[in-house]
N, C-alpha and C positions, 0 to 999 in steps of 0.2 A: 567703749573702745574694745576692740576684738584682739588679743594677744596671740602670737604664734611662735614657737621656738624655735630657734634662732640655731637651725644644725645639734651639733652635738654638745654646747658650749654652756647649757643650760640657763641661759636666758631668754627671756621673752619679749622679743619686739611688737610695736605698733601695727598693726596692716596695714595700716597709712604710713610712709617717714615721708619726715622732710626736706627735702630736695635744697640745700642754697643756693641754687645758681638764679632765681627767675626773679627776683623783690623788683616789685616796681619802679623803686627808686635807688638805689646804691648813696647816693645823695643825702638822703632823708636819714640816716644812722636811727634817730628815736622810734622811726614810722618801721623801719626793717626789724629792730630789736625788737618793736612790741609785738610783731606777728610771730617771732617765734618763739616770745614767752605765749602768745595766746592759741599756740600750736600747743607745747607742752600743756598747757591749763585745761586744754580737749579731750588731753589722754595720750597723743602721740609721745612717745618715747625714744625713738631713733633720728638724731640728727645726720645729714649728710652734706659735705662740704669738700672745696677743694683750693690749693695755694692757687688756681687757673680763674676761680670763679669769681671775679672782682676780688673785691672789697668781702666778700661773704664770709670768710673767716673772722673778720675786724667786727663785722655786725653780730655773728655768733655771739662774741666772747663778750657783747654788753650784756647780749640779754641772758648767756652762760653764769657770769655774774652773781646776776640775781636769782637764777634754777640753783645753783650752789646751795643756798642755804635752806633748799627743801630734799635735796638730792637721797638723802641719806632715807627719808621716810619715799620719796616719791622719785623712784630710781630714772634717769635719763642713758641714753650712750648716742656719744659723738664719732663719726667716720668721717675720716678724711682719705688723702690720697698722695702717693711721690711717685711723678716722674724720671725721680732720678734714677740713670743707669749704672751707678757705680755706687759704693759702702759710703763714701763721703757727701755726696751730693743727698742720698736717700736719709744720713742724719741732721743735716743741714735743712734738709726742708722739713723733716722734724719737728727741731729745734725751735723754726722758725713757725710752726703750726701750732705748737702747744703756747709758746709767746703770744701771739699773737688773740689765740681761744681766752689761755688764762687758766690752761688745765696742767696736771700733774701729769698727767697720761690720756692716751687715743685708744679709745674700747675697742675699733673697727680699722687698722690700717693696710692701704690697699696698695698692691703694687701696681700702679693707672695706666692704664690706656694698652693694652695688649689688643696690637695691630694682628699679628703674624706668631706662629708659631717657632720663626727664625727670629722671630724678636726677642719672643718670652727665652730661646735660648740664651740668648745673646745676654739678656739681662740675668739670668741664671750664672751663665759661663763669667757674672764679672764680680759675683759674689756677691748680688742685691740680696736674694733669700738669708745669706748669712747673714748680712746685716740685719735685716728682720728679728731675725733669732736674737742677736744679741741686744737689738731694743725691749725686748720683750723679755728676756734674760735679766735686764735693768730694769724692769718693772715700766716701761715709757710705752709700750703698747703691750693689749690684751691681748688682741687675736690677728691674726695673719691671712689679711683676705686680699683676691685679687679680683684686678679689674678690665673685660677684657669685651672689644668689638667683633672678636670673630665668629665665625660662621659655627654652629651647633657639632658640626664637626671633627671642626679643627678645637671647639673646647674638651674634648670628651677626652685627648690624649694628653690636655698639658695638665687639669685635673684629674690625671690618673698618675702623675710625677712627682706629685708634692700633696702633703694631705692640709692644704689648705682651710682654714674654719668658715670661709664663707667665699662668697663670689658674688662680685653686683654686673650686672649685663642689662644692656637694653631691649625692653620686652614688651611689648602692646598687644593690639588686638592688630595694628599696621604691619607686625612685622614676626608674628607669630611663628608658619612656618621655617624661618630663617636661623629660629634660635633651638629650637623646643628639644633639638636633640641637647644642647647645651645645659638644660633646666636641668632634663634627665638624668644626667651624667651627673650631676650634681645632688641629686636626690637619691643618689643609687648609693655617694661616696657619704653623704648623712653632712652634706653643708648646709650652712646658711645658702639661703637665696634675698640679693633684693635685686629688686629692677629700677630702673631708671626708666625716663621719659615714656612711664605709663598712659599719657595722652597723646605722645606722638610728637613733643615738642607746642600743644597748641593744637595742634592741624585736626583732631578729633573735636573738640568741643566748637570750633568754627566751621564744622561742617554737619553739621547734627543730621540731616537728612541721608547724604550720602553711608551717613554712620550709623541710621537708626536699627540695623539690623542686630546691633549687640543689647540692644532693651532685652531684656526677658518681660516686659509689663511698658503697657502705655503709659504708666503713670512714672516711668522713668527718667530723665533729663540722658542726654550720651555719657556725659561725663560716669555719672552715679552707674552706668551699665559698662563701661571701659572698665572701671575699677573695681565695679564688682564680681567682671569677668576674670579677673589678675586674683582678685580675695578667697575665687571658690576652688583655684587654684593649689592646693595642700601642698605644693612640692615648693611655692613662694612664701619667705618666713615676711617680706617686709616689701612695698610700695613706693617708691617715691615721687611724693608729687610737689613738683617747684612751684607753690603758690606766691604768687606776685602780692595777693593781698588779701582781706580779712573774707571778704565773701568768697572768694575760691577756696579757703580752707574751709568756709561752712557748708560748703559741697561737697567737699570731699569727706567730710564728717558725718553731712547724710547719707551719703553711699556707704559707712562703714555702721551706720545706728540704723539702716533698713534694711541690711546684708539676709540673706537668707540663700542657702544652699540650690541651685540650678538643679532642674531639671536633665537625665543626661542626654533628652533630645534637644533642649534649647544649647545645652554646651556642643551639640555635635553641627548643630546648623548653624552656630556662630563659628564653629572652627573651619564648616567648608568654606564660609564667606570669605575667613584668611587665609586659606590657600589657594583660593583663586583668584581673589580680587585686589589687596592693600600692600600685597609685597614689594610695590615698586615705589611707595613714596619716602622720601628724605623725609627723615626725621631733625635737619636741623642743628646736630649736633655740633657743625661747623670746625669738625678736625679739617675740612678738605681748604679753608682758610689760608692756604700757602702758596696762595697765584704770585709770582717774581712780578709779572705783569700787571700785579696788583688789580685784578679781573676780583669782586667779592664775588663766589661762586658761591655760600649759602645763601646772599642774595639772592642768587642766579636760580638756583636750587627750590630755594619756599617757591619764588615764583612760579617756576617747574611743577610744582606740586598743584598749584591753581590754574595750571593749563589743565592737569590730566584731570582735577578734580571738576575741570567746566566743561571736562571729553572733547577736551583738543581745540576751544574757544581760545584765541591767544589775544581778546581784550581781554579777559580776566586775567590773564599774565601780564601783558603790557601795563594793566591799571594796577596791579601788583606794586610794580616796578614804578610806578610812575607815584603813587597816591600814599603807599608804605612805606618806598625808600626810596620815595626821591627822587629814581633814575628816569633819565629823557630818554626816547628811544635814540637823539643825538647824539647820544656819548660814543665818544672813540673806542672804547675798553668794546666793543659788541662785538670788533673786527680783530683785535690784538692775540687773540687767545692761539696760541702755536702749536699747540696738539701736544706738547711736553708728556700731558699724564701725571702730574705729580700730583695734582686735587685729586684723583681717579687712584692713586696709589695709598693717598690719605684717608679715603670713604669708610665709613665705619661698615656701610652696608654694602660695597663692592657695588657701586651702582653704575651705569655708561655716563658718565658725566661729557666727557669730551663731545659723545653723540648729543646729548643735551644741548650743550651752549651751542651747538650747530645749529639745531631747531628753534634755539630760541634764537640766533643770530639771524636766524632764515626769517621768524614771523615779524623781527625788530623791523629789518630789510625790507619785506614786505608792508609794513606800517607805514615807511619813510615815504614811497613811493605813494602810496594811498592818500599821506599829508599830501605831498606835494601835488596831487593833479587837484587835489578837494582846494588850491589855492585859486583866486580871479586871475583870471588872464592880467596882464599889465597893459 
């Protein structure tokens, strides 16, 4: 395993962490614990989890448990997350994280989900940071890192307000452009970095071809060249990858035991690909989740992604929709959707969503019609 330091805070993280949100089964409690003792047994050292992600803190803290009593010689650190906007809500959930793990303290805690820069105000203005402080004052967290979906931007000015010890952001080879002023700014102030959905949510390793251009070597799988593009990376302390199960962590463990430094023309011909090509797919992360109408727009969305990725084929969307999750192109919900904008205002990536469900409302329309003449005469 390859160590990196972790900001200024003088520890050293895994190049791989691991992600809790993805376990195959949520269900299975013995099958979820033992993939993330058999993560730590690899060498990974950074856990990442959140009160949002199922059950995934409750699976932690079985297999936390038993990492406990090797902790001391064979050092681990756990990140978690609070959405809360106020001092009492942000200990409360807490409270309810280290309950729940079975820990004394939270090595990595994040202030989650920074939408907007009137956000991170907003959550500033109500005396969350201060709350922090005085967790961390009580010994109940280590480090004060935040968590945030914005634009490269709009990070550069809220990490120039608080000298926060780390910062987790969503980061791939999918959505590169979008972020990278973000990295920077972070690398400039000597944080931690980890990323999240370094495969894109999935959508990279099920499209290997469309993807093959991040290999630096034939003999590379996408995955092992995704991550090893994120690993040659010096300004990223830590990776995260949500492995569902035992063989995806033995993937992601090759990618980090055949790691060897890029080329800086292979990094410059992987980077034009991501400024021209991958900026527009959903990643999945499913903030935009908030249709009234109860419309599943990251449904709607993955599907989206297997339109552009079939270059505008909408039986691969339609079979998407049909064969993944279920959906008829019958359903009512295709026509419901009122143009509100609130998924659109929820997007991690600021994507056209509303113009989306139009196009797919259009190719649904266009299928129905197609059924019905392909029916016999009566």
């Amino acid at each position: 395993m390859i160590y990196n330091e972790y900001g200024k805070t003088g520890i050293k993280v895994s190049a791989i962490g691991m992600g809790g949100m993805r376990f195959e089964n949520q269900e299975d409690p013995e099958a979820c614990a033992s993939l993330v003792k058999a993560a730590y047994d690899s060498g990974i050292n950074y856990f990442d989890t959140a009160p949002g992600y199922g059950k995934s803190e409750d699976l932690f803290g079985i297999a936390l448990k038993e990492m406990q009593k090797t902790r001391k010689e064979k050092p681990f650190y756990v990140a978690t997350k609070t959405f809360g906007g106020n001092p009492a809500d942000v200990r409360k959930d807490l409270e309810n994280s280290l309950k729940r793990m079975g820990l004394d303290y939270i090595d990595f805690y994040h202030v989650w989900c920074i939408m907007s820069l009137d956000n991170y105000r907003q959550r500033v203005n109500n005396g969350v940071l201060k709350e922090f402080e005085k967790l961390k004052a009580e010994g109940l967290i280590k480090h004060i890192c935040i968590s945030t979906h914005m634009a490269g931007a709009d990070i550069r000015p809220m990490l120039a307000d608080y000298p926060f010890d780390g910062m987790l952001l969503g980061y791939s080879i999918m959505n590169f452009a979008y972020r990278t002023e973000g990295i920077e700014a972070a690398a400039e102030s000597k944080m931690g970095v980890t990323v999240m959905n370094p495969l894109g949510g999935g959508i990279i390793p099920q499209n290997p071809s469309r993807f093959s251009f991040v290999k630096a070597s034939p003999e590379e799988t996408v995955v092992e060249g995704a991550l090893r593009f994120l690993m040659n990376d010096r300004r990223i302390s830590t990776a995260l990858v949500g492995f569902a199960n035992k063989p995806q962590l033995a993937e992601a463990i090759r990618a980090v035991d055949g790691f060897y430094r890029l080329k800086d023309s292979d990094v410059s011909r992987i980077k034009e690909n991501l400024r021209t090509s991958f900026n527009e797919l959903c990643t999945t992360c499913s903030y935009c989740n908030v249709c009234a109408k109860k419309i599943p727009v990251p449904k709607l969305m993955d599907a989206y992604n297997h339109y552009v990725l079939a270059n505008g084929n909408p039986d691969s969307m339609i079979g998407r929709l049909k064969w993944h999750w279920g959906i008829e192109i019958e359903d009512e919900m295709f026509g419901s959707c009122n143009q509100c904008g609130l998924c659109e205002s929820k997007c991690t990536q600021h994507l056209p969503i509303r113009e989306r469900l139009e196009t797919i409302k259009s190719e649904v329309e266009k299928a129905r019609e197609k059924k019905e003449k392909s029916k016999p005469a009566k």
